[in-house]
Each structure stands twice: as structure tokens, then as C-alpha cells.
MARVO-672725 format. One line per 5 residues: their letters; for each residue x, y, z of C-alpha. Coordinates in steps of 0.25 Angstrom, whole numbers. Example, Ala and Ser with C-alpha at 12.3 -4.5 7.8 and 13.67 -1.06 7.14 Angstrom:
% residues 2
AS) 49/-18/31 | 55/-4/29
***
This chain:
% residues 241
XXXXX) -5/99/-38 | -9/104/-26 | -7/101/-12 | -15/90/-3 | -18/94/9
XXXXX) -13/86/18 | -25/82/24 | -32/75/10 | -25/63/5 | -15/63/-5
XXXXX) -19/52/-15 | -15/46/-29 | -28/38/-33 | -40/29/-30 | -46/16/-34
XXXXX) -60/14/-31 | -61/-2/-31 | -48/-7/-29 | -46/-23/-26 | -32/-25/-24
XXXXX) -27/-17/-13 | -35/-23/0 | -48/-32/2 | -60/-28/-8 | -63/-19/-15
XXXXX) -57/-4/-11 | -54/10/-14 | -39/13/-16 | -35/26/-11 | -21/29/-16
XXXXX) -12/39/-9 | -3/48/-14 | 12/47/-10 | 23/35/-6 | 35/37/2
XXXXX) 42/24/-5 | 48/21/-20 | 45/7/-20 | 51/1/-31 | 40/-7/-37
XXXXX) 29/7/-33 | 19/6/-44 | 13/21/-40 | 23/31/-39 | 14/42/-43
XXXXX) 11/39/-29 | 23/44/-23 | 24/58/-22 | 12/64/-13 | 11/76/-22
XXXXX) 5/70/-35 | -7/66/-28 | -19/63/-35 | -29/67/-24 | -29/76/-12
XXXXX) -41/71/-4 | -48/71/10 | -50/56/16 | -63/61/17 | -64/62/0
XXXXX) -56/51/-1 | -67/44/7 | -78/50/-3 | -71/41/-13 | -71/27/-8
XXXXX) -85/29/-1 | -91/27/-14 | -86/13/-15 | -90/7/-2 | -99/-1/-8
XXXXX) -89/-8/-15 | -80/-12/-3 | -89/-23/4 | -82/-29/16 | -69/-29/11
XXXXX) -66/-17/3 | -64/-4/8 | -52/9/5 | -36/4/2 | -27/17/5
XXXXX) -15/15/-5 | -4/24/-11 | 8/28/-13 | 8/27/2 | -6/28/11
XXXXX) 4/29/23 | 9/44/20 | -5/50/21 | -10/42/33 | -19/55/40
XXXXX) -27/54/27 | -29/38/24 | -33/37/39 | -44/47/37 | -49/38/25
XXXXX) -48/27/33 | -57/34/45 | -68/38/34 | -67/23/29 | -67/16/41
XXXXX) -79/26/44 | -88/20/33 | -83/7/34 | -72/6/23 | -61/-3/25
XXXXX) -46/4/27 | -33/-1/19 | -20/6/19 | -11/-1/7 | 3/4/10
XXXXX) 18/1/12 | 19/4/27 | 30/14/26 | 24/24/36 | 21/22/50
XXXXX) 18/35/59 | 7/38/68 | -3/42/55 | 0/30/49 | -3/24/63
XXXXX) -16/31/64 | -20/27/48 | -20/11/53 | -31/12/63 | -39/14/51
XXXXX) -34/5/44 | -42/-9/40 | -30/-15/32 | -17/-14/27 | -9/-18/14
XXXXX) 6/-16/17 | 17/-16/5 | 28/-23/10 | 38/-21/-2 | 49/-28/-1
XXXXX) 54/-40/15 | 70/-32/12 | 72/-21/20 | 82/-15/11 | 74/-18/-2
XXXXX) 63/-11/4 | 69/3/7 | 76/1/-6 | 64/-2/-15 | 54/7/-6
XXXXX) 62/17/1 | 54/11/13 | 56/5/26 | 53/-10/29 | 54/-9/43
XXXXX) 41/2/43 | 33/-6/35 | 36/-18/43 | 32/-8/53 | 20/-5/48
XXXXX) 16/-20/48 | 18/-25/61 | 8/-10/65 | -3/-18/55 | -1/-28/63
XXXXX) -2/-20/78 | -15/-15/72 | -22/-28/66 | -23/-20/53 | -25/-31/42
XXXXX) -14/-31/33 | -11/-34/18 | 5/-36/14 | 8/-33/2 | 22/-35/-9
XXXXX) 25/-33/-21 | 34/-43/-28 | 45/-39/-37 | 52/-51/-43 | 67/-50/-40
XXXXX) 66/-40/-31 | 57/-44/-19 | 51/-57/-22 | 61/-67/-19 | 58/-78/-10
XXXXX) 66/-72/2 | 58/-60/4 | 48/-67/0 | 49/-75/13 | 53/-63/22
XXXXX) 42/-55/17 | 34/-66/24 | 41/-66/37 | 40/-51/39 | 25/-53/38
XXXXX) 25/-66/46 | 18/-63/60 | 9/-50/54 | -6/-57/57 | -12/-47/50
XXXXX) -8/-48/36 | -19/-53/31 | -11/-56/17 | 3/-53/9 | 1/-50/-6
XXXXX) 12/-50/-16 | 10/-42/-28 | 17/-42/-39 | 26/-30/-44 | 23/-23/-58
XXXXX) 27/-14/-66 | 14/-6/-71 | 19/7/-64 | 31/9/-73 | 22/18/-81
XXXXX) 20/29/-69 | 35/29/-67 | 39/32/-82 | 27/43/-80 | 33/48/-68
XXXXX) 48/47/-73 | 51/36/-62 | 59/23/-63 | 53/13/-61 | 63/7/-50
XXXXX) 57/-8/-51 | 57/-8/-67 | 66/-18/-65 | 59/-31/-58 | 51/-39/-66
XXXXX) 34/-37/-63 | 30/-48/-51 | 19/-58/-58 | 9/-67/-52 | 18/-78/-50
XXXXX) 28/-71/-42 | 16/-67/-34 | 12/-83/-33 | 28/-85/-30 | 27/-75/-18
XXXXX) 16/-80/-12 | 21/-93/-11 | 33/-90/-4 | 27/-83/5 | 17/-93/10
X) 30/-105/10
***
């Protein structure tokens, strides 16, 4: 494969009308490359920034999701995901300034690892936020993720400095993250934030076990059993006590 130039994005799919990751309907540009090993990842083809499945200009990228304007209506607009948005900032801004352009709502879906000036520069072209808060342990969560709490708590109190609308969200793995105690400390980390909008727990599963046995990975979260509805209802009521 070749190399990306470093001024194109380096990018692992699309998804033209996507409904689950921020308001209405939206195109999902997915990036290529994530600087965590979360336990519970259901995308580590993602990972390494090499096997990329597109190398493209935000300008061509652009060209993409122009073509489904129509299907935004007020709500809708462009969700930047990964692997993690936040290693190719330069790039997803320059989206976001051709989408802000035409009128096309921003949102960046990511884990809040990184903060530097590009990342910095990125939020003022940002409408909205979902942010993966993976685990209320500081030790369970360099353990499970190899990240640090305390940057993506970070992150969080800058989308609050900058009024930038903001979806939490957490996975639920029975037995592992989900007990009533950090249930109750997920909520006071996030007491005081005014603008989360919503926290949305999601329950884990094990449909990528697949693309590890491809890949010759372990799956490290095989296992926990897979989160249902229920443990969702359970969560939800905690967290509102």
C-alpha cells in the first residue's frame, strides 16, 4: 500500500445515512488509526494508520457527503468517528470548515485522549460532541485502554469552556464496569458539566470477535458476558437515583 500524504485523510470507511451516532440522519466518516487497546474495541482494523482504506483531500471527502444534504433536514449533518478523529485533527477541521461552509452540522465521536493546539483549533468548528468515557477508575482505565482519565476528563471540562453540545457516552460490560459504585461515580464526575446534553449507556458485545480471529488477535474481553437491554434499563436507573 502506498503512502498517504499527509495532507489527505487517512480513512477506514463511510456510512452514508447513519442514525445512531448523533442527531438525525448523518454521514459517518470513519478515520483510520487509534492510539488505545481498549478491551471491549469492536474495530481494530482501525488501529494501525497504515492499513487504511482511503487516502483523501477533506475537499473529496466533502464531494461525498454533499450528495446527501438533502437527507440531513435540521438535525442531521456529518459524524467524524474512528479509530480515533483526534490523531488527524489538520484534516477533520478542514472538513468541518467546507461543512460549516454549506451549512452542514459538525460532530466529532471520539475518546478525548488528545489535547494539543490542532485538536484545540478542530473544536472551533466543531457543532457537537460524543465523548467515550470507558470506564469512572483511573486505574481500570489505563489498564483496559492504555489511556489517560485525567486527559479525557480534561477534554471535557474544554467542551465545557467552549459551550460545545456534548453526548457521554459508556459502554457496559457486566462484571467489569457496571456495578453500582461506578455507576454512581460515573454520575458525579459528570455532575456540574451544563452542557451534556445526554449520557448513553450502550451495551458491550461480542460481534467483533470475527475480525480478531482474522487478524490473529485475542480478543482481551472474550471473557464478560454481552451487556443486554436490561443491564442498560439497570444503569439508567442508578444513575438517575
Amino acid at each position: 500500500m502506498g503512502q498517504c500524504n499527509m495532507t489527505k485523510g487517512y480513512i477506514h470507511s463511510f456510512q452514508s445515512m447513519g442514525t445512531l451516532d448523533g442527531p438525525g440522519v448523518r454521514f459517518l466518516v470513519f478515520m483510520q488509526g487509534c492510539p488505545l487497546r481498549c478491551g471491549y474495541c469492536h474495530n481494530p482494523d482501525t488501529w494501525h494508520r497504515n492499513t487504511y482504506t482511503y487516502c483523501e483531500s477533506p475537499e473529496q471527502v466533502f464531494d461525498r457527503i454533499r450528495k446527501y444534504k438533502q437527507y440531513f433536514g435540521e438535525n442531521g449533518g456529518v459524524t467524524v468517528s474512528g479509530g480515533e478523529a483526534l490523531l488527524q485533527p489538520v484534516f477533520v477541521k478542514e472538513l468541518f470548515a467546507l461543512c460549516k461552509k454549506h451549512g452542514i452540522h459538525t460532530c466529532l465521536d471520539t475518546s478525548g485522549c488528545i489535547i494539543n493546539e490542532n485538536v484545540l483549533d478542530l473544536l472551533t468548528l466543531t457543532d457537537m460532541v460524543l465523548l467515550d468515557i470507558k470506564f469512572t477508575d483511573k486505574r481500570l482505565y489505563e489498564l483496559y485502554t492504555k489511556a489517560d482519565m485525567d486527559i479525557v476528563m480534561d477534554f471535557l471540562s474544554i467542551l465545557e469552556k467552549r459551550n460545545i453540545r456534548t453526548w457521554v457516552r459508556h459502554v457496559l460490560v457486566p462484571e467489569c464496569n457496571d456495578s453500582k459504585e461506578q455507576l454512581l461515580r460515573l454520575k458525579v464526575l459528570l455532575a456540574g458539566y451544563t452542557y451534556i446534553e445526554k449520557v448513553e449507556f450502550l451495551p458491550f458485545r461480542k460481534i467483533c470477535e470475527e475480525k480478531y480471529q482474522t487478524l490473529h488477535l485475542e480478543f482481551p474481553f472474550a471473557k464478560f458476558r454481552e451487556g443486554n437491554q436490561k443491564d442498560v434499563e439497570r444503569a439508567n436507573a442508578v444513575f438517575a437515583s
